[in-house]
C-alpha positions in Angstrom: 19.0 6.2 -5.7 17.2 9.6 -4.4 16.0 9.3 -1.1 12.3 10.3 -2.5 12.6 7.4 -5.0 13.4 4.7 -2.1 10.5 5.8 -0.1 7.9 5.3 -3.1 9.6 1.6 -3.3 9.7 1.1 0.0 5.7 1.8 -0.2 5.2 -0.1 -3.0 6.9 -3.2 -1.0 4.3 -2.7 2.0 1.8 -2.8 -0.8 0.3 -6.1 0.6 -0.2 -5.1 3.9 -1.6 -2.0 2.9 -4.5 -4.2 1.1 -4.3 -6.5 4.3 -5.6 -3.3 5.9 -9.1 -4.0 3.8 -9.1 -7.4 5.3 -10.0 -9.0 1.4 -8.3 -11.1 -0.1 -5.8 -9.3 -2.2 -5.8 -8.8 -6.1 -3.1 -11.0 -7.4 -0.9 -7.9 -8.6 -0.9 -4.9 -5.3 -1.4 -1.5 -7.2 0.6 2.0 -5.8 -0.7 2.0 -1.8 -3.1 5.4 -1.3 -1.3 6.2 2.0 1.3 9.0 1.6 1.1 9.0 -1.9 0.1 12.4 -2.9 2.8 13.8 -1.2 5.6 11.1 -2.2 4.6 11.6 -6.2 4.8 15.6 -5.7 7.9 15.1 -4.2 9.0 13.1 -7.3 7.3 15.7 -9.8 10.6 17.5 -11.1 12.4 14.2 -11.4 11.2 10.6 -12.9 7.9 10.1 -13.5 8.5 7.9 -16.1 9.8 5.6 -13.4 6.3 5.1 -11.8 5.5 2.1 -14.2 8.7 0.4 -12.3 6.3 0.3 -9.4 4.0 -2.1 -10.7 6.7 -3.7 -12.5 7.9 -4.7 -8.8 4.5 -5.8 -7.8 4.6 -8.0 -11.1 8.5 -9.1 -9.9 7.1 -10.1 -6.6 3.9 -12.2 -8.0 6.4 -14.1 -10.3 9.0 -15.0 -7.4 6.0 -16.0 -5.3 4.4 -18.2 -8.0 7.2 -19.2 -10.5 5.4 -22.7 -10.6 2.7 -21.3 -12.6 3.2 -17.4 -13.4 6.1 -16.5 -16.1 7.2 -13.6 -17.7 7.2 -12.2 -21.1 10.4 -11.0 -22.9 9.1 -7.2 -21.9 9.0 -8.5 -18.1 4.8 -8.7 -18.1 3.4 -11.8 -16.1 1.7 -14.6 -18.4 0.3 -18.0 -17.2 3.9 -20.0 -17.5 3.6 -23.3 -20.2 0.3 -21.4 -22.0 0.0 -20.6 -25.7 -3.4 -18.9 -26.7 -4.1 -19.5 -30.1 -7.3 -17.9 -31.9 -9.6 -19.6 -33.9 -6.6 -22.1 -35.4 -7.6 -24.4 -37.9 -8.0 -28.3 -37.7 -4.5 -28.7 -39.7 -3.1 -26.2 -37.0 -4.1 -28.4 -34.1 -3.5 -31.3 -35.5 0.0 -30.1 -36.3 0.5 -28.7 -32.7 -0.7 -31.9 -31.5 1.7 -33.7 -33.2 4.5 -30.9 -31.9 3.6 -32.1 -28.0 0.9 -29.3 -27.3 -1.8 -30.7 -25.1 -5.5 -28.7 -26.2 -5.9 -27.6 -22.1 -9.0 -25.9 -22.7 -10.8 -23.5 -25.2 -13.3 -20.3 -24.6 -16.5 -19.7 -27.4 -18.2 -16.5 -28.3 -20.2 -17.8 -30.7 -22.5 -14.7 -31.6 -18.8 -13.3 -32.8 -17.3 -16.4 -34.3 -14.5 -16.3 -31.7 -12.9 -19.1 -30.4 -9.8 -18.9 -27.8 -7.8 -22.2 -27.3 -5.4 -22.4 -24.7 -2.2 -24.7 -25.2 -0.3 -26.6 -22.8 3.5 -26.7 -23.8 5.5 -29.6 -24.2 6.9 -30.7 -21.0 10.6 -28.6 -20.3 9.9 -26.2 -23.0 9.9 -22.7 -22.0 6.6 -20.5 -22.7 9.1 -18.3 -24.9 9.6 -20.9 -27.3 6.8 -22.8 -27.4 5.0 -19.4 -28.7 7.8 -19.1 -31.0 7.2 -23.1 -32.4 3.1 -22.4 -32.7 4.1 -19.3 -34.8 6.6 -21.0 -37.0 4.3 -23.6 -37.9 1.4 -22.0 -38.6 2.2 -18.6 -39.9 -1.1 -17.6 -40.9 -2.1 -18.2 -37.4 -2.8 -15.9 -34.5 -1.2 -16.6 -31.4 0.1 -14.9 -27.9 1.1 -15.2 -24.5 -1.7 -15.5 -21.9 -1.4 -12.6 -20.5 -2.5 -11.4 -16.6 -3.8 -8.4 -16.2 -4.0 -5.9 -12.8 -6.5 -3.2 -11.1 -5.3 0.3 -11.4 -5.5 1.6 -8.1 -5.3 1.0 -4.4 -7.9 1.6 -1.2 -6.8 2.9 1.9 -8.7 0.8 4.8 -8.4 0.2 8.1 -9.1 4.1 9.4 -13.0 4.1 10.2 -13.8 3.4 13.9 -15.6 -0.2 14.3 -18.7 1.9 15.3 -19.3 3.9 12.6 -19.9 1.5 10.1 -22.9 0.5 8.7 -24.4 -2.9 9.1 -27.2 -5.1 7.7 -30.0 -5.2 9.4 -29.8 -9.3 9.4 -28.1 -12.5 7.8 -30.9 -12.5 6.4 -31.3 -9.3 4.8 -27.5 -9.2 3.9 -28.0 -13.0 1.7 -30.6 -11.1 -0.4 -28.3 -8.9 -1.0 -25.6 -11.0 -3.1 -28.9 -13.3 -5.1 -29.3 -11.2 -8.3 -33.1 -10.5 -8.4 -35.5 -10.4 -11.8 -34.7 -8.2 -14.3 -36.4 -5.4 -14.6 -37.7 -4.1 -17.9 -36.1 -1.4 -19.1 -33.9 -1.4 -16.2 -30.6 -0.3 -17.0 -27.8 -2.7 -17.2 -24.1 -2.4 -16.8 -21.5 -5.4 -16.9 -18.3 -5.5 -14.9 -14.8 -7.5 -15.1 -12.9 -7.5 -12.0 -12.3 -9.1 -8.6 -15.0 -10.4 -6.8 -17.7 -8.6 -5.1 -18.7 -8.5 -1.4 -22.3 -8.3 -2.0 -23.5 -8.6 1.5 -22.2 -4.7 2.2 -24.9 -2.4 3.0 -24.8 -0.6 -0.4 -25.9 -3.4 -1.9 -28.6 -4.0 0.0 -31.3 -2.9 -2.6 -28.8 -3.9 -5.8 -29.2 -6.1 -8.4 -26.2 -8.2 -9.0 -26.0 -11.1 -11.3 -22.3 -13.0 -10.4 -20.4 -15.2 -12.6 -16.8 -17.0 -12.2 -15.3 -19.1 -9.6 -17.6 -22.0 -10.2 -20.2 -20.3 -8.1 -18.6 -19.8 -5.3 -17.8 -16.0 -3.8 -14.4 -14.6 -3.8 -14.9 -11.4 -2.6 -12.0 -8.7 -2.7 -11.4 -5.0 -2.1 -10.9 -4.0 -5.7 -14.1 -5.2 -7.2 -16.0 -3.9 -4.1 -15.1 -1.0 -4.4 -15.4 -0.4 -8.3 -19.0 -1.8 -8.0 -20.3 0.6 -5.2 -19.3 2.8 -7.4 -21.1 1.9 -10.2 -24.6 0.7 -7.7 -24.1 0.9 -4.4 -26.7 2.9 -2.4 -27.2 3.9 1.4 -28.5 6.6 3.5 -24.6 8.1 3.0 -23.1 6.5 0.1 -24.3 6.7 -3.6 -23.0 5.3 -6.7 -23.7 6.6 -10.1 -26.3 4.6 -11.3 -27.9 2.6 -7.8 -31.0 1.2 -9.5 -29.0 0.0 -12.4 -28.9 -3.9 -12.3 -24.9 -4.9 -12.4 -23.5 -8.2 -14.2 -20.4 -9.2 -12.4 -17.7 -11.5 -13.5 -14.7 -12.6 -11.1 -11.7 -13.0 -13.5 -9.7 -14.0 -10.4 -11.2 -16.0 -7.8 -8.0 -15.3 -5.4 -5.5 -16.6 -7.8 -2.2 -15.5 -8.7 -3.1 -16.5 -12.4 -6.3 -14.6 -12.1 -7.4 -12.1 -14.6 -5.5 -14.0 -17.5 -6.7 -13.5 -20.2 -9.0 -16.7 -21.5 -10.4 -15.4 -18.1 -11.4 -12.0 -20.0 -12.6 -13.7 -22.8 -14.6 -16.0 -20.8 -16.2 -13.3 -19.0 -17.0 -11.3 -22.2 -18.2 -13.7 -23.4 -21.2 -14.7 -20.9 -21.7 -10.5 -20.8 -22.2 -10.8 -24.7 -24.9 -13.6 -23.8 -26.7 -11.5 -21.2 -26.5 -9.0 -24.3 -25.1 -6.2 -21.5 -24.7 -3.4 -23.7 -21.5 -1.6 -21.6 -18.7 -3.3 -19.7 -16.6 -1.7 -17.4 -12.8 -2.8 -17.3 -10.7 -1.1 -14.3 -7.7 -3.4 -15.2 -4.0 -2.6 -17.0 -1.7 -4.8 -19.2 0.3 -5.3 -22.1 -0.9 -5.5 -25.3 -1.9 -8.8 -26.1 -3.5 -10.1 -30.0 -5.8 -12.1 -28.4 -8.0 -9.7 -26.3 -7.5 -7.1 -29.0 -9.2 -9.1 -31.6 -11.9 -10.1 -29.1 -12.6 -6.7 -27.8 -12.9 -4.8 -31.5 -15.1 -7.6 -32.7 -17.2 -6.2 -29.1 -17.3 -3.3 -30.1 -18.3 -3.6 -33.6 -20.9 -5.5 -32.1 -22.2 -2.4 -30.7 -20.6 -2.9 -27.2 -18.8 -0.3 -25.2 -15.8 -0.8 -23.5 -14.7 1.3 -20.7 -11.0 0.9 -19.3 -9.2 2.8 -17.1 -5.9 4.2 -18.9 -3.3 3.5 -15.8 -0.9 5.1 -13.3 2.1 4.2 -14.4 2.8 7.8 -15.3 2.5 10.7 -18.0 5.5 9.2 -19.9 5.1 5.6 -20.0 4.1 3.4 -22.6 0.3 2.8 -23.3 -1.7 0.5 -21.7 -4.2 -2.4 -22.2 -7.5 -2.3 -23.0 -7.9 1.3 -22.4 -5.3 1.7 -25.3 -7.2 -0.5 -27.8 -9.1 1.5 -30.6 -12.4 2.8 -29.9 -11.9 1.8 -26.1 -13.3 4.2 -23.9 -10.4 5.1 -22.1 -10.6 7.0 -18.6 -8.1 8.7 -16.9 -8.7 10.5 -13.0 -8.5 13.7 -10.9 -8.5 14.9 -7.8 -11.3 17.1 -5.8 -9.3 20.1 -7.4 -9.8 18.7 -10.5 -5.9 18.1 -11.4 -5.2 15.2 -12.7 -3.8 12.9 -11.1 0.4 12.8 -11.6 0.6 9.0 -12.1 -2.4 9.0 -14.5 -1.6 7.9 -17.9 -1.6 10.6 -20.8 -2.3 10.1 -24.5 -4.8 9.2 -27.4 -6.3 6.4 -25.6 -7.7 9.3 -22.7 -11.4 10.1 -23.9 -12.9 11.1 -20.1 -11.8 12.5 -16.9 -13.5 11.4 -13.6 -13.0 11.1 -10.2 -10.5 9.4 -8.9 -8.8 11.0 -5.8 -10.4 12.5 -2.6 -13.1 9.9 -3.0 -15.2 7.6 -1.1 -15.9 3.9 -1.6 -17.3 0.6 -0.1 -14.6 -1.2 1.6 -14.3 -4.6 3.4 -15.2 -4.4 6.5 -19.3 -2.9 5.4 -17.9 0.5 6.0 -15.8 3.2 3.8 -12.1 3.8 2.7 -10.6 6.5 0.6 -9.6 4.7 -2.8 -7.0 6.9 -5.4 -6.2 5.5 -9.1 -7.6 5.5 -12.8 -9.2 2.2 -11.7 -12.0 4.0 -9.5 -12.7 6.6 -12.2 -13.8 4.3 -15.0 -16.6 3.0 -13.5 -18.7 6.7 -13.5 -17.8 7.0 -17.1 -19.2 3.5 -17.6 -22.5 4.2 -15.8 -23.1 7.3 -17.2 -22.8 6.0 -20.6 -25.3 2.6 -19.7 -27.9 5.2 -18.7 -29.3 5.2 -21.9 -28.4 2.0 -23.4 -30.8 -0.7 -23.4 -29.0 -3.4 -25.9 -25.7 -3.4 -27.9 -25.9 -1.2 -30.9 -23.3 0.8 -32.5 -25.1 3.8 -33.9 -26.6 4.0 -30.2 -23.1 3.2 -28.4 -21.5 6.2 -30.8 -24.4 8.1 -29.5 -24.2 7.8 -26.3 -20.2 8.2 -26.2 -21.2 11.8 -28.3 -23.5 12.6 -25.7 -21.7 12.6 -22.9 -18.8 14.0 -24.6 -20.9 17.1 -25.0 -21.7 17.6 -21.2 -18.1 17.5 -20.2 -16.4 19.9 -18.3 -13.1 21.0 -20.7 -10.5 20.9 -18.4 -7.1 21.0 -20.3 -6.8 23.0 -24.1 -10.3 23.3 -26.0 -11.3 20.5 -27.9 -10.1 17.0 -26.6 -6.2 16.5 -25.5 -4.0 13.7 -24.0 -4.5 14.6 -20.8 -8.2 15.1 -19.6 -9.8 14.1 -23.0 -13.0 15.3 -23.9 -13.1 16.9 -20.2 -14.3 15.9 -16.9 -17.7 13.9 -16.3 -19.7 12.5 -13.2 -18.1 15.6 -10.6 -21.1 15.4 -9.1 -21.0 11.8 -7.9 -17.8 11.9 -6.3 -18.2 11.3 -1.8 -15.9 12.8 -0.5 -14.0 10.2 2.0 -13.5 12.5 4.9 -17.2 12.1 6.8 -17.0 8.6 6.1 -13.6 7.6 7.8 -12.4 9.9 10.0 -16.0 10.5 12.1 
């Protein structure tokens, strides 16, 4: 193995206590650590940059060892909740039949505004996840049934550099409980929704923020990845900005801190309280494989007039497409630097419709101060608040709008017109902090 090649492993095995550095709890799969990085991928540029998706592949190999009671693995190698089936809308003769097959109903998720319900089944005691997908198929052919799959953030944060007395604080308990209680809506007020890791809401960027939380039974399972994703979107102080800080932000924790977290009846759960609250776009900074379940539930969002914005990935230029940003009509978002490259382990293809930032950038970390955050994870969310901005409620002629819009004020970066690379161009340049005054004061 070139030696270049061993040293982006060996940084993708000190993943863990690179996000120990942020002092969160960690998102169940570790992302490509920001330290070094720039330089390790250019150093891999002329050779196999297709091998970048065997990076989180490891992270996935890791999770599975570590959990092998309840995480499994597809035939492609992708982690799914071991001894689930998800079955979609399945008929009374199909349950009944499954039923009498061993399946156990474990639970079931509802949309109802979309007709859309997810039931998760328990497999037979010593039957493999493999074939008891295979046996639900069989008998019910007309059916439509998959793997629950878990999803992953795409990107990493870089903590653990700012001096303890340069970060900002709340100016009491107090202040910094008000800061996690969601507060009245506002009319007109606009609204963006959010499916990620859980949210440290007592940082001082969300001081003045509006944030409605959902998942976890209540309780608050704060983490690194969603923090920073939502400062993005809201967060505000005298030397941080998000895109959109007086926006009101609807956040669901699809993990709560565990290694099956962001599965996806978790997605669908969390859709479906955002289709409830009637929040008209929903940012998505997570990867996967393609899976029929949260395909089906997302198109029949966006027919609905939702948007969906996903970041597109870093497993590399040449690797297969990923999940949701790959689903049609997903707004997929790919990143660059402060030189406006893109970034080398970004995803290309159809599925890119925006560049943002996503390198050389600034966001809350876990310790109510800053850290430098690099991936496609951290771009998604300007794209997603720049299209909220004039969104009030799902509707498709204004969600095809707005996506027009913004299309129009983009910065063409790669060949004229749109292309696999940058998409329609580069938007929300001028929202990008750059990490440097933050961390290293």
């Amino acid at each position: 193995m070139p030696g270049s090649m061993r040293h982006i492993l060996a940084l993708t095995m000190a993943a863990t206590s690179a996000t120990a550095q942020v002092r969160l709890p960690a998102i169940p799969l570790p992302t490509l650590p920001v330290q070094g990085l720039s330089q390790t991928l250019n150093q891999v540029q002329s050779q196999s940059l297709d091998q970048l998706s065997d990076l989180r592949h490891l992270a996935i190999s890791r999770l599975i060892r570590a959990n092998r009671q309840i995480v499994d693995e597809d035939p492609n190698g992708d982690p799914i909740v071991r001894d689930e089936v998800l079955g979609l809308s399945p008929a009374d003769a199909a349950l009944e039949g499954a039923r009498s097959r061993g399946f156990l109903i474990d639970r079931e998720q509802i949309i109802d505004p979309m007709n859309i319900r997810l039931v998760v089944f328990k497999a037979p005691q010593n039957m493999s996840t493999k074939k008891a997908l295979r046996m639900l198929r069989e008998a019910d052919p007309g059916g439509s049934y998959d793997y629950n799959h878990i999803y992953s953030g795409g990107g990493a944060i870089q903590g653990g550099t700012e001096p303890r007395g340069d970060r900002e604080t709340a100016a009491s308990a107090g202040d910094a409980a008000a800061a996690s209680a969601p507060t009245e809506v506002s009319r007109g007020r606009t609204r963006i929704g959010l499916l990620d890791t859980g949210i440290d809401a007592t940082h001082p960027v969300f001081r003045e923020s509006a944030i409605h939380a959902w998942g976890c039974g209540n309780r608050t399972v704060a983490a690194a990845h969603g923090t920073a994703v939502a400062s993005l979107l809201i967060g505000q102080s005298e030397r941080f900005h998000g895109v959109q800080p007086a926006a009101e932000l609807y956040a669901a924790d699809v993990y709560c801190g565990r290694p099956t977290g962001g599965a996806v009846d978790a997605l669908v759960a969390a859709f479906g309280w955002l289709v409830q609250e009637k929040v008209p776009v929903i940012n998505v900074s997570l990867v996967g494989p393609k899976n029929a379940m949260l395909e089906r539930v997302i198109g029949s969002l966006i027919a609905g007039g939702y948007i969906i914005v996903a970041a597109v990935g870093n497993d590399g230029p040449a690797a297969p497409p990923l999940y949701p940003a790959s689903y049609p009509n997903v707004v997929g978002v790919t990143a660059v630097d402060a030189q406006r490259h893109v970034l080398i382990e970004a995803a290309r293809g159809p599925q890119v419709m925006f560049a943002s930032p996503g390198a050389d950038l600034a966001a809350a970390d876990s310790e109510h101060g800053y850290a430098a955050v690099r991936g496609t994870s951290f771009a998604a969310p300007f794209v997603a608040a720049l299209l909220a901005k004039n969104i009030a409620l799902p509707n498709a002629t204004d969600a095809s709008a707005a996506v027009d819009a913004l299309a129009k004020t983009a910065i063409d970066l790669g060949p004229p017109g749109r292309d696999l690379t940058y998409g329609f161009g580069l938007v929300g340049a001028d929202y990008r902090i750059d990490p440097a005054p933050l961390i290293h004061r």
